[in-house]
NUVEX-550624 format. One record per residue (C-alpha): z, x, y; residue in one letter. Coordinates in nm, 2 decimals, decimal comma. Example, Ala and Ser with C-alpha at 12.3 -4.5 7.8 and 13.67 -1.06 7.14 Angstrom:
residues 2
[site [0,78; 1,23; -0,45]; 'A']
[site [0,71; 1,37; -0,11]; 'S']
end
This chain:
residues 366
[site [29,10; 20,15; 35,70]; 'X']
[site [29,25; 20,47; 35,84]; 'X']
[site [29,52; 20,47; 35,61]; 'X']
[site [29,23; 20,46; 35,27]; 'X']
[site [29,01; 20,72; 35,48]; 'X']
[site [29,31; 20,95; 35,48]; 'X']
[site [29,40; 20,86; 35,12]; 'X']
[site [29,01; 20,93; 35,03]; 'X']
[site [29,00; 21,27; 35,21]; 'X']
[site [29,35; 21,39; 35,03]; 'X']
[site [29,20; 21,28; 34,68]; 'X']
[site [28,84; 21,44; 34,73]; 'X']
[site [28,94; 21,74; 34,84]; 'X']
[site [29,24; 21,77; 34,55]; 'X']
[site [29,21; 22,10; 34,34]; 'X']
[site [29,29; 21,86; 34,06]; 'X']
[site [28,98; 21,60; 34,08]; 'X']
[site [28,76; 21,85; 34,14]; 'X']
[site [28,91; 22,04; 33,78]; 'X']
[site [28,86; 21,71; 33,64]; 'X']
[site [28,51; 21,65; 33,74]; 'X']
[site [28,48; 22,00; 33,62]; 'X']
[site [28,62; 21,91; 33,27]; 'X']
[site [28,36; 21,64; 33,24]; 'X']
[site [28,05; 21,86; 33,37]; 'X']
[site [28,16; 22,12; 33,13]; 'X']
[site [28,20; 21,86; 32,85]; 'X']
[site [27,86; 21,72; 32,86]; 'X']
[site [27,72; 22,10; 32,91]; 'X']
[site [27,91; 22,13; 32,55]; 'X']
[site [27,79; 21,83; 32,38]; 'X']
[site [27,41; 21,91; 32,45]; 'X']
[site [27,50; 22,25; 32,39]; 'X']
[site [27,60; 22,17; 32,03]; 'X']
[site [27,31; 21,93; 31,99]; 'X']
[site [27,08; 22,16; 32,08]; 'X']
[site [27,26; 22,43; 31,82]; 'X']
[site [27,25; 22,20; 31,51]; 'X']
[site [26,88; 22,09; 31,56]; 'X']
[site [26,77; 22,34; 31,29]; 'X']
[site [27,08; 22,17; 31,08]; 'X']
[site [26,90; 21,82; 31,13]; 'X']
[site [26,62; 21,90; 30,90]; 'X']
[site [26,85; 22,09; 30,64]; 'X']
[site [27,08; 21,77; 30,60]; 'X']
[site [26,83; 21,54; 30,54]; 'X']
[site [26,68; 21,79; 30,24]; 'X']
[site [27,04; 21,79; 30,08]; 'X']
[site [27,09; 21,41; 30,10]; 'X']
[site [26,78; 21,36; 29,95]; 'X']
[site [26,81; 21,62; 29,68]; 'X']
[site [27,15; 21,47; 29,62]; 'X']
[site [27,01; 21,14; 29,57]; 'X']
[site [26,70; 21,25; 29,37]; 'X']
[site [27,03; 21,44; 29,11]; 'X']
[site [27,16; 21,09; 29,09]; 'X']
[site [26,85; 20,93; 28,99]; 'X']
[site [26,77; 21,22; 28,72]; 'X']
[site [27,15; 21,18; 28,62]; 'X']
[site [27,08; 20,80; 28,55]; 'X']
[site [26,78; 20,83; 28,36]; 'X']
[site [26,94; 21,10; 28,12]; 'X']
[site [27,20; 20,82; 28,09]; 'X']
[site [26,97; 20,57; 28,02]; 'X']
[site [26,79; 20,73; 27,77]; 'X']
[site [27,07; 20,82; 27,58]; 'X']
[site [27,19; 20,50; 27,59]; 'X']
[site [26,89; 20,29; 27,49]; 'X']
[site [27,09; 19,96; 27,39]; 'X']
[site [27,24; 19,88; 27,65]; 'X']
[site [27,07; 19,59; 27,84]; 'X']
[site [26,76; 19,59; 28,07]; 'X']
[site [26,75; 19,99; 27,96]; 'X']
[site [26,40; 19,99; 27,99]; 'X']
[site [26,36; 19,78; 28,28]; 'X']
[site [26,65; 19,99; 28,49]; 'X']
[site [26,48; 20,34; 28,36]; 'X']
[site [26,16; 20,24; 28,44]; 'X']
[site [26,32; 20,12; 28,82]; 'X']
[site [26,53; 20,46; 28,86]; 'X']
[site [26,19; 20,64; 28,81]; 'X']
[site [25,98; 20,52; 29,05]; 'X']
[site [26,25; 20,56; 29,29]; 'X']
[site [26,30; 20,91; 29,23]; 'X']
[site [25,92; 20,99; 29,27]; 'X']
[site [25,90; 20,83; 29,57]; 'X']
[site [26,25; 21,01; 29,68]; 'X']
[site [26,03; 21,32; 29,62]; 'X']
[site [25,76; 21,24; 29,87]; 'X']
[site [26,04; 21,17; 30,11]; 'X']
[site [26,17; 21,51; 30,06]; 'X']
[site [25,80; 21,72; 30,11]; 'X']
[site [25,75; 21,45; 30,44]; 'X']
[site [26,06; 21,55; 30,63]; 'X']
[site [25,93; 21,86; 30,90]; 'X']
[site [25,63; 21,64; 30,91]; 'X']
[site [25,53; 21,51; 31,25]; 'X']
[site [25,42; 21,21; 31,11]; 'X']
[site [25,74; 21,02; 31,18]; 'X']
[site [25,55; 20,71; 31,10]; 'X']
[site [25,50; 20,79; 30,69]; 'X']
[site [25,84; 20,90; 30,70]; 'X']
[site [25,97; 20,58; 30,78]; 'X']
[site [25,73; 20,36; 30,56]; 'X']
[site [25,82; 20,60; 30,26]; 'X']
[site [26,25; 20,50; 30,33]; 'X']
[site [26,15; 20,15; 30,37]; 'X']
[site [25,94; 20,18; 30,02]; 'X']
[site [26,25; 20,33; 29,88]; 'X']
[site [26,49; 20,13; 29,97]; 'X']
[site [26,31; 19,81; 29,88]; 'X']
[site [26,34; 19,97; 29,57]; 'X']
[site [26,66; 20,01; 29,55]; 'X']
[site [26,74; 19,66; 29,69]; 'X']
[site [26,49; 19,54; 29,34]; 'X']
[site [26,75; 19,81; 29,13]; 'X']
[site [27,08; 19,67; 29,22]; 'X']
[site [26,90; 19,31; 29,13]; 'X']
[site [26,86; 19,43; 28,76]; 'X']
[site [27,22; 19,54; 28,76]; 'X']
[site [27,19; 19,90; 28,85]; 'X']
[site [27,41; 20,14; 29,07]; 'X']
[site [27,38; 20,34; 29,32]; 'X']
[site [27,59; 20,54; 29,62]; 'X']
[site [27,47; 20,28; 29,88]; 'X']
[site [27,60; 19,96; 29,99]; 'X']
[site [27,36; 19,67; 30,05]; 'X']
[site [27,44; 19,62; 30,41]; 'X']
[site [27,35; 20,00; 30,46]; 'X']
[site [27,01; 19,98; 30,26]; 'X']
[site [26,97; 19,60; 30,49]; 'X']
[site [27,09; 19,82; 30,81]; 'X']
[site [26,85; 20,04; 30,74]; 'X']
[site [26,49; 19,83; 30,63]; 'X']
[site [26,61; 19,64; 30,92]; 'X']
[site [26,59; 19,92; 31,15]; 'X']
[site [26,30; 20,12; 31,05]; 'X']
[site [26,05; 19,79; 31,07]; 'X']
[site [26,19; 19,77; 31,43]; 'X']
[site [26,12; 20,13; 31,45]; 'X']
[site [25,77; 20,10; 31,31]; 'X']
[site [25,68; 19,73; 31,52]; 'X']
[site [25,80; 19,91; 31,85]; 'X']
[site [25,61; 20,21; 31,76]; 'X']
[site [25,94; 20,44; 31,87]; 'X']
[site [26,02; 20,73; 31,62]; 'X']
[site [26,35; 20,77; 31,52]; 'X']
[site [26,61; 20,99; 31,66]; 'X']
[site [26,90; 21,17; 31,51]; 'X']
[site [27,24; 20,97; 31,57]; 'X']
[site [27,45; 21,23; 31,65]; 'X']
[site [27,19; 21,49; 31,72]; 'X']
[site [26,96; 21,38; 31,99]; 'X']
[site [26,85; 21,60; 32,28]; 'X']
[site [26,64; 21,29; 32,39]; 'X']
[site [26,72; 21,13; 32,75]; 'X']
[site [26,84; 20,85; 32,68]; 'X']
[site [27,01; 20,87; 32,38]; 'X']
[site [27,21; 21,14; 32,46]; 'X']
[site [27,31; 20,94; 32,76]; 'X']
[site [27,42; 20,68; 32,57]; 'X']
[site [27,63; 20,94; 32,33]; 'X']
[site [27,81; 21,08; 32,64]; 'X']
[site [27,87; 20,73; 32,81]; 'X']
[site [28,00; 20,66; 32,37]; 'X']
[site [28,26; 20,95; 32,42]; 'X']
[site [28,32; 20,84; 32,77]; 'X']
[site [28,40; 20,50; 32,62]; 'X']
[site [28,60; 20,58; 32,36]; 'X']
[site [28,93; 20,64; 32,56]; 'X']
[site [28,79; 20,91; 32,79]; 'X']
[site [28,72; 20,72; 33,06]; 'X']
[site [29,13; 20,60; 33,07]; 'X']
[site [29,23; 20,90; 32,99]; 'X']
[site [29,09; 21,06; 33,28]; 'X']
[site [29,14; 20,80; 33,54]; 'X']
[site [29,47; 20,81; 33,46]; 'X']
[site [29,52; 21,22; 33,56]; 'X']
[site [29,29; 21,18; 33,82]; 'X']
[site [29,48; 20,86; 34,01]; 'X']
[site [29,83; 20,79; 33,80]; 'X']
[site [30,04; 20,98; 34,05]; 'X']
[site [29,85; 20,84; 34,37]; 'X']
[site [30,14; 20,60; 34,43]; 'X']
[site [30,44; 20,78; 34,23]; 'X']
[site [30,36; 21,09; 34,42]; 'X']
[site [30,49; 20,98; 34,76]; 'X']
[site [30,76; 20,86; 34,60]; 'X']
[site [30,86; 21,15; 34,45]; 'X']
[site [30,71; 21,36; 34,73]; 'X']
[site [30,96; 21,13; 34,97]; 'X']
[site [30,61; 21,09; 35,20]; 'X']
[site [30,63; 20,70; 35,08]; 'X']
[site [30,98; 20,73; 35,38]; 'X']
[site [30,70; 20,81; 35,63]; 'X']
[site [30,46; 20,51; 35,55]; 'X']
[site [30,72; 20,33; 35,58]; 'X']
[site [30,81; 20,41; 35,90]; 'X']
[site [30,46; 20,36; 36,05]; 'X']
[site [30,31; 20,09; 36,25]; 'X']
[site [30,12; 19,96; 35,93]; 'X']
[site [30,19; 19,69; 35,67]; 'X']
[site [30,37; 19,81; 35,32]; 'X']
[site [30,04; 19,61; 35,14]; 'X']
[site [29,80; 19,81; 35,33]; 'X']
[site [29,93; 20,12; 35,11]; 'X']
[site [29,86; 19,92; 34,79]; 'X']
[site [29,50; 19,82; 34,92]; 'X']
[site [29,43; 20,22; 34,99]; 'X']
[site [29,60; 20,33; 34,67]; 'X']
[site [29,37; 20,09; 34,45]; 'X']
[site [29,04; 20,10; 34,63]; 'X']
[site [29,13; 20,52; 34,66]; 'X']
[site [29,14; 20,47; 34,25]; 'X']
[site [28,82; 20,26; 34,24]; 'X']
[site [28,64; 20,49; 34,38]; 'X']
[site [28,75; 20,81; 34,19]; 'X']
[site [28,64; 20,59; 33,88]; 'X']
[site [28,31; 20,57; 34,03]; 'X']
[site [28,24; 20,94; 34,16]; 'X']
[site [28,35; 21,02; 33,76]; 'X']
[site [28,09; 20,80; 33,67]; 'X']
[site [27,84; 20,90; 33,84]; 'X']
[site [27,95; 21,27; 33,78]; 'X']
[site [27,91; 21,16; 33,42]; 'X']
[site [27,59; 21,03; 33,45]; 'X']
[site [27,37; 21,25; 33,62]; 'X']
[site [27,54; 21,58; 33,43]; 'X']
[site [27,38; 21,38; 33,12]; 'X']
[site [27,05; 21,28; 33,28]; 'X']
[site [26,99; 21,62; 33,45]; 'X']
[site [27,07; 21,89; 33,13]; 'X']
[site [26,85; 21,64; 32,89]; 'X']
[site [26,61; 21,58; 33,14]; 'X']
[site [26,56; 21,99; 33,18]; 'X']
[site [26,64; 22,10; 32,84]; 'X']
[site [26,59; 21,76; 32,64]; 'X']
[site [26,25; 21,55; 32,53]; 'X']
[site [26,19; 21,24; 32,71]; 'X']
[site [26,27; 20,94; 32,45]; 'X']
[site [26,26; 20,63; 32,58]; 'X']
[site [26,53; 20,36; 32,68]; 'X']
[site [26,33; 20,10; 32,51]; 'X']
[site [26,50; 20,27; 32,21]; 'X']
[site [26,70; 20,03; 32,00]; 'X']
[site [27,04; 19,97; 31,90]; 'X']
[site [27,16; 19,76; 31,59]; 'X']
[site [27,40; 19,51; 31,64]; 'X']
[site [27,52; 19,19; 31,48]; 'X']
[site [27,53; 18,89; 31,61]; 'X']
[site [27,58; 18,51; 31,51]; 'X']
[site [27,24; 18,48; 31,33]; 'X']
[site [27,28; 18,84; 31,18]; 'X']
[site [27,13; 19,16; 31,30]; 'X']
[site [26,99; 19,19; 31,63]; 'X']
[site [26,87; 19,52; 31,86]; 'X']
[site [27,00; 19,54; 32,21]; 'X']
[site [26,74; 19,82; 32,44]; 'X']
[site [26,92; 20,11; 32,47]; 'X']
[site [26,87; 20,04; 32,89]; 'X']
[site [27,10; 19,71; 32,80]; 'X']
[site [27,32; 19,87; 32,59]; 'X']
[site [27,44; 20,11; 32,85]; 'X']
[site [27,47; 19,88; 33,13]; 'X']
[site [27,69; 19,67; 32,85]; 'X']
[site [27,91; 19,96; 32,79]; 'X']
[site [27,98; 20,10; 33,19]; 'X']
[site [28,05; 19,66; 33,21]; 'X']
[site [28,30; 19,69; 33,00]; 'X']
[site [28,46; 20,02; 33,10]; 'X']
[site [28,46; 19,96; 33,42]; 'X']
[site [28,64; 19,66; 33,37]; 'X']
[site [28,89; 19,79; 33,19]; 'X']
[site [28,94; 20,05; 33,44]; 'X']
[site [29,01; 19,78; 33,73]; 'X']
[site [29,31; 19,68; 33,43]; 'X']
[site [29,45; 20,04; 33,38]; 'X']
[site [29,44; 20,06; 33,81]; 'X']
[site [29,59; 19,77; 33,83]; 'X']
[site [29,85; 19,78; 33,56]; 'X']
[site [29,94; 20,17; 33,67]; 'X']
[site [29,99; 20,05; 34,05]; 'X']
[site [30,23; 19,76; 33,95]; 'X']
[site [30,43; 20,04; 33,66]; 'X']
[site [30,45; 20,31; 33,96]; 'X']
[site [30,63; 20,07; 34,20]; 'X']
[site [30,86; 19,97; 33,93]; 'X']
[site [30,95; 20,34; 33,83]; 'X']
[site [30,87; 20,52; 34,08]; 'X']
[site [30,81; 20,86; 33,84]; 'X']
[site [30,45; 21,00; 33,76]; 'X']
[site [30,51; 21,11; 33,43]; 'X']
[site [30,72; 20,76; 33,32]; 'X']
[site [30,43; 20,60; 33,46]; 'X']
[site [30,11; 20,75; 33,29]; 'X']
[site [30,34; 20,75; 32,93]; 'X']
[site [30,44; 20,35; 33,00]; 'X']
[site [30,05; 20,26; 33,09]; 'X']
[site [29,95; 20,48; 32,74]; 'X']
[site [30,22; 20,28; 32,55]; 'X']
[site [30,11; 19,94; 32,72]; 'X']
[site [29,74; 19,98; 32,63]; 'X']
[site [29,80; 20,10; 32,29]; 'X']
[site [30,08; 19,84; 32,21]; 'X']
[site [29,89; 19,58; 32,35]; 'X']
[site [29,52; 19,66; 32,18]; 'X']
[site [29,66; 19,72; 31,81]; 'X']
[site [29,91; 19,37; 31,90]; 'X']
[site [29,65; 19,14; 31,98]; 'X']
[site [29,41; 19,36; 31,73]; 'X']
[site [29,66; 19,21; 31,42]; 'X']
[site [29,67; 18,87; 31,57]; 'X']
[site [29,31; 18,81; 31,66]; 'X']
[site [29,37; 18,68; 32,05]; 'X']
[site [29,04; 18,56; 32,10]; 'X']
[site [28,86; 18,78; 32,37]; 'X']
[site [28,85; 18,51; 32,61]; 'X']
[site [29,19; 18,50; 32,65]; 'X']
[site [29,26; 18,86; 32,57]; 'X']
[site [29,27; 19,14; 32,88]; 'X']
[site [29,29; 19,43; 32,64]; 'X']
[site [28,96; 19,36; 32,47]; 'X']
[site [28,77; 19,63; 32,59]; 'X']
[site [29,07; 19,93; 32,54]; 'X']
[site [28,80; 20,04; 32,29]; 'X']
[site [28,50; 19,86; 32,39]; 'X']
[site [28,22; 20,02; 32,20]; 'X']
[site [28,25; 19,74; 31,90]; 'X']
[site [28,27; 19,46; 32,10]; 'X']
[site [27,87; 19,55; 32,15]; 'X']
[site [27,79; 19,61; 31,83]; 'X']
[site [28,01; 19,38; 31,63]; 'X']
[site [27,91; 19,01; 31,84]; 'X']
[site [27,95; 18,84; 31,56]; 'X']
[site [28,29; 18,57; 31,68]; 'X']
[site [28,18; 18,60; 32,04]; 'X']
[site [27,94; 18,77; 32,31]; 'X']
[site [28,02; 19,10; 32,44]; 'X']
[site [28,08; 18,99; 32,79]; 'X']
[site [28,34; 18,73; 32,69]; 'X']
[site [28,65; 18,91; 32,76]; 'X']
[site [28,54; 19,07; 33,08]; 'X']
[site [28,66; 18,76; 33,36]; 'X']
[site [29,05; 18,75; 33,18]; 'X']
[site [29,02; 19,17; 33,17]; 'X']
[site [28,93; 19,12; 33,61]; 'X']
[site [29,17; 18,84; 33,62]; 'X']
[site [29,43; 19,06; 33,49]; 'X']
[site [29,36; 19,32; 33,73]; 'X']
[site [29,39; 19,10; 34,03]; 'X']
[site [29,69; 18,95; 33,86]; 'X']
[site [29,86; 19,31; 33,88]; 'X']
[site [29,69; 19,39; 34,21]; 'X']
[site [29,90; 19,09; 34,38]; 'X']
[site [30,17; 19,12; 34,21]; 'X']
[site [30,18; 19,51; 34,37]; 'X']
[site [30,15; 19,36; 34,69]; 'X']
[site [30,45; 19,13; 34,71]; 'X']
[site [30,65; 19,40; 34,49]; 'X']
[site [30,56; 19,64; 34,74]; 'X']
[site [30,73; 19,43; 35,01]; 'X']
[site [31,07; 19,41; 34,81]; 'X']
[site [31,07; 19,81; 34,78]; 'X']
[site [31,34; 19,95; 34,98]; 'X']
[site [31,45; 20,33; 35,03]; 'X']
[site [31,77; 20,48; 34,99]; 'X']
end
């Protein structure tokens, strides 16, 4: 317990961690900072998608009509039409407040396009993005929540759930690994590993404070994390709501996880990979003793490992690396629940935890 104490104090107090931490305060500062700049852009890209669009219809009429033998002409002219008129009401509704018209207008037209491409017709979107999309705007509608920008949102909990996204998506490893890789390979290369030695304590107690020290540096980033994104959206943001709902698929098709759920999902999942990066980089520093060797090994491991058993489709049961990029596994539940991988990713992790501690034992000092 002293021994962990002591390892805790030399981490907190570590000019690095607290650059880190800083790195991470700063980086959410940025990302609301650039939502918050590109809110007058919002408005502007939905006009030039829809102009765009309403071009392509007007392009395929002229086409039509100078084509006039070509089959179901009529039928696909008369189709094309109708969904460039009501293209055009979509284009004077957006800067409306009435979110609700909006949506009922997209629904209206993409019914209609569903109905073109049924006649034989063409047009620059894919079924299972016009599906996507009636899908989501009914939900939107039957929930009465309005719709938020994707990558744009200064609402609470959607721009949570974009920073925990970027935290996801390799951050979170990235950063544990410069904030605890060296705990163990610095001693080594420090020679301080000759004075724990030495002491009146068992070798496995230093494993025990090295991982829990690492545990709990993935936590205070967390929570770091967290509350950076809660507090500048709370002050500077609108309130949303974390009913707000996220498309996935699922076995029976689409489905909509809260967004409340879909966070918890997420931190699940990255914070059981994080127990497999702790584990795995104790284990790799014993065996190489060098902090650089050992953060580039882990990198190679993870990435190796993910894009192996990527190619070969290891189910996630069976498959520790699951979560390296854990973001689809939400959204993509189609072969399996999210949650499937997470017992072999902990089981790993203790697997590499005890092997550290009888390794440990065989480690002697020149």
């Amino acid at each position: 317990m002293n021994l962990f104490l002591f390892e805790l104090k030399k981490t907190l107090f570590n000019k690095r961690f607290a650059y880190l931490l800083l790195v991470i305060a700063l980086g959410i500062l940025f990302l609301f900072g650039r939502n918050y700049y590109f809110q007058s852009y919002i408005e502007k890209e939905q006009e030039k998608k829809i102009v765009e669009e309403i071009q392509y219809g007007q392009s395929l009429i002229r086409q039509y009509q100078n084509n006039p033998d070509q089959a179901n002409t009529e039928e696909l002219q008369r189709q094309i039409g109708s969904i460039v008129d009501v293209l055009f009401k979509l284009l004077h509704s957006i800067g409306s407040d009435d979110w609700e018209n909006r949506l009922f207008l997209e629904i209206d037209y993409l019914q209609k396009l569903v109905d073109f491409q049924e006649v034989g017709g063409q047009f620059p979107l894919t079924s299972r993005e016009i599906k996507e999309r009636i899908v989501t705007n009914n939900h939107l509608l039957a929930k009465g929540i309005p719709p938020e920008h994707p990558v744009y949102s200064l609402a609470v909990p959607n721009f949570i759930k974009q920073a925990v996204d970027l935290f996801a998506t390799t951050g979170a490893i990235i950063l544990l690994l410069l904030a605890a890789g060296d705990l163990l390979t610095s001693e080594f290369e420090n020679h301080s590993i000759h004075f724990l030695f030495v002491q009146p304590l068992k070798k496995t107690s230093i494993i025990h404070s090295k991982v829990w020290s690492s545990v709990l540096i993935y936590v205070i980033m967390t929570v770091v994390l967290i509350s950076t994104a809660w507090l500048i959206s709370t002050l500077f943001g609108s309130p949303g709501t974390f009913a707000y709902p996220i498309l996935i698929r699922d076995a029976t098709g689409f489905a909509f996880l809260p967004m409340h759920q879909y966070i918890l999902a997420i931190f699940a999942l990255i914070s059981s990979v994080a127990l497999l990066v702790i584990g795995l980089t104790i284990w790799w520093s014993l065996l190489v003793k060098h902090s650089l060797a050992t953060l580039f090994g882990v990198l190679v491991i993870l990435v190796v490992s993910y894009v192996m058993t990527s190619m070969i489709h290891l189910p996630a049961s069976v498959n520790p690396f699951q979560y390296v990029i854990p973001i689809k596994s939400v959204l993509n539940q189609t072969e399996h629940p999210w949650w499937s991988a997470i017992p072999v990713t902990v089981g790993a992790f203790v697997f590499f935890y005890i092997l550290s501690l009888v390794w440990v034992r065989k480690v002697k000092l020149s």
